[in-house]
C-alpha positions, 0 to 999 in steps of 0.5 A: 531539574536543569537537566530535563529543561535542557533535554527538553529544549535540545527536543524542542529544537530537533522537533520540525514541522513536516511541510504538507503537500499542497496544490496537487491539482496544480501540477504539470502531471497528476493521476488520479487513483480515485475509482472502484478498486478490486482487492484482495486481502493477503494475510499470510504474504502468500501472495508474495512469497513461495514456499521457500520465501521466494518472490513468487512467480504469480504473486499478487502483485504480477496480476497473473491469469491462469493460461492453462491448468496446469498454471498455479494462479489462485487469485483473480482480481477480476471476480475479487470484491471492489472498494471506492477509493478514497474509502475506508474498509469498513464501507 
């Protein structure tokens, strides 16, 4: 019994409360990423990584756009669905 009092107050002492953020609008610098947001869900990481697992060269995050047709670009964030953020997927 002495034992789990003793693990439990050494937890109790480790146990720190996260200070929040607060006041953001009152900063010097701030942006803003309220808005419509397009997107597109990359299950697979295909996006990401190559057939190799390496980082691809059109990978999602590069917002690459076909130049000609011979480019494997085969996402477009233009014609993807929109999201308002801050929102949930579910909307």
């Amino acid at each position: 019994m002495a034992l789990c009092l003793t693990a439990g107050s050494l937890l109790a002492m480790q146990a720190q409360e996260i200070p929040l953020v607060s006041n953001i609008y009152g900063r010097a610098n701030t942006t803003t990423l309220n808005g419509q947001w397009h997107y597109i869900v990359d299950v697979q990481e295909r996006g990401y990584y190559d057939y190799r697992m390496n980082e691809d060269r059109y990978g999602f995050f590069r917002d690459a756009h076909q130049r000609s047709k011979l480019d494997l670009v085969e996402y477009n964030f233009d014609t993807s669905p929109q999201m308002a953020i801050p929102g949930d997927w579910n909307t």
